[in-house]
Each structure stands twice: as structure tokens, then as C-alpha cells.
C-alpha positions as CSV (number, residue, x, y, z in Angstrom):
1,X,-20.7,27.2,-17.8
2,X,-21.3,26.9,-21.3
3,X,-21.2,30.2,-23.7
4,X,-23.5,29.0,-26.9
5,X,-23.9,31.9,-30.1
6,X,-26.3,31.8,-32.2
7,X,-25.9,32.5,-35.8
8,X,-29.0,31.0,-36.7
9,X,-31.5,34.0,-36.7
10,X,-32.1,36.2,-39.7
11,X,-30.9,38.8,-37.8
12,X,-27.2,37.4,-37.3
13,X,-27.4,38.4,-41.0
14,X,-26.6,41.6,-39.9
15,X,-23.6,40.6,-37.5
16,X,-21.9,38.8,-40.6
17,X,-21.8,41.1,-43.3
18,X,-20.4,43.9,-40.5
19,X,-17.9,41.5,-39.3
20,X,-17.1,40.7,-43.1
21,X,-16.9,43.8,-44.0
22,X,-14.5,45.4,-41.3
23,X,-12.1,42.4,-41.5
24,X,-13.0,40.4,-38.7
25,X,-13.5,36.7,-38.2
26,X,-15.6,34.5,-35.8
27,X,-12.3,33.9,-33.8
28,X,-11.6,37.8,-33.0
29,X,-15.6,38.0,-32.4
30,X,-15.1,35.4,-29.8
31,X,-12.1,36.8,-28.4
32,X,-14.0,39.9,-27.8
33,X,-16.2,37.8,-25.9
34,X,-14.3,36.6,-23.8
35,X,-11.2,39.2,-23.1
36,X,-13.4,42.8,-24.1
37,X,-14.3,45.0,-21.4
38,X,-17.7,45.0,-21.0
39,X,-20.7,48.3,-20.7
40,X,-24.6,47.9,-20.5
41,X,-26.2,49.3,-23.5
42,X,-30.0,50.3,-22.9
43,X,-31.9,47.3,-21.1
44,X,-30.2,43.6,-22.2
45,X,-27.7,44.8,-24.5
46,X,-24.0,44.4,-23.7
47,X,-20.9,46.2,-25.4
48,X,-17.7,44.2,-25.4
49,X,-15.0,46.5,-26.4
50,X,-12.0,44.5,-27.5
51,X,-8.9,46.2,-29.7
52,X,-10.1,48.0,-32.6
53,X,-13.5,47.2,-32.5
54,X,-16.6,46.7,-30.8
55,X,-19.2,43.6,-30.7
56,X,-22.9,44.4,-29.5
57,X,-24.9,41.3,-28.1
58,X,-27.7,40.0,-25.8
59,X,-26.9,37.4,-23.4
60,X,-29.8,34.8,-22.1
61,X,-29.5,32.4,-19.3
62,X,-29.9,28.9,-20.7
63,X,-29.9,25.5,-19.3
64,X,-26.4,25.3,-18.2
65,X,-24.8,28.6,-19.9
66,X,-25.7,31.5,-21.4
67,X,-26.7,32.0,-25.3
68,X,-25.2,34.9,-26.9
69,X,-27.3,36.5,-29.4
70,X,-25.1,38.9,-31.7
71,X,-26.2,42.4,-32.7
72,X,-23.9,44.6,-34.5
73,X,-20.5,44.8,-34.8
74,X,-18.7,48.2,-34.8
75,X,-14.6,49.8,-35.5
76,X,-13.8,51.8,-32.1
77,X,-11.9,55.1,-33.0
């Protein structure tokens, strides 16, 4: 199963200057992805909660994967 993110939208904007500005790089953001433990937010969202910080995202089936569209990225106290 493939995982596919897309950056593409103007709303990944968002996602990049957060990460950017708390210090943290695509690699860690997919390494939350894949080791953070995981909570439903509200209807489609899904909090992956991974060392000092949070990633917020949607996840849609697709052809043979899912596509991981970011939200926000936040520090955990």
C-alpha cells in the first residue's frame, strides 16, 4: 500500500511555514506518519502525535494507497 502526500495545494502552504518554523523537516513529518500514535479529530481528520510535536492530516483512499493531505502542524507540551 502506497502512502502519497500532497504538498501541492495552497493549503499545504500552511503545513510548511509551521513545520519551518518549529524546526521540523519533511523527514520527522513523515516519521510521525508512520511511528505517531494516532486520535480522530472531528470527522476525517487524524492526529499523529510523534515526540515533541504533533502533525494534523486527512487521509483518502486512492487507487492503490492512501493520499495524505497535511493540515497543521503543532509542538505537544
Amino acid at each position: 500500500m502506497r502512502t502519497i502526500i500532497d504538498w501541492s495545494q495552497k493549503r499545504q502552504k500552511h503545513v510548511l511555514e509551521r513545520m519551518i518554523l518549529r524546526g521540523i523537516s519533511r523527514a520527522e513529518f513523515h516519521e510521525a506518519l508512520a511511528k505517531g500514535r494516532k486520535r480522530i479529530q472531528r470527522d476525517k481528520l487524524i492526529e499523529a502525535v510523534y515526540r515533541y510535536y504533533s502533525i494534523v492530516y486527512e487521509e483518502i483512499p486512492y487507487k492503490d494507497g492512501k493520499k495524505i493531505y497535511p493540515v497543521t502542524v503543532k509542538v505537544v507540551k
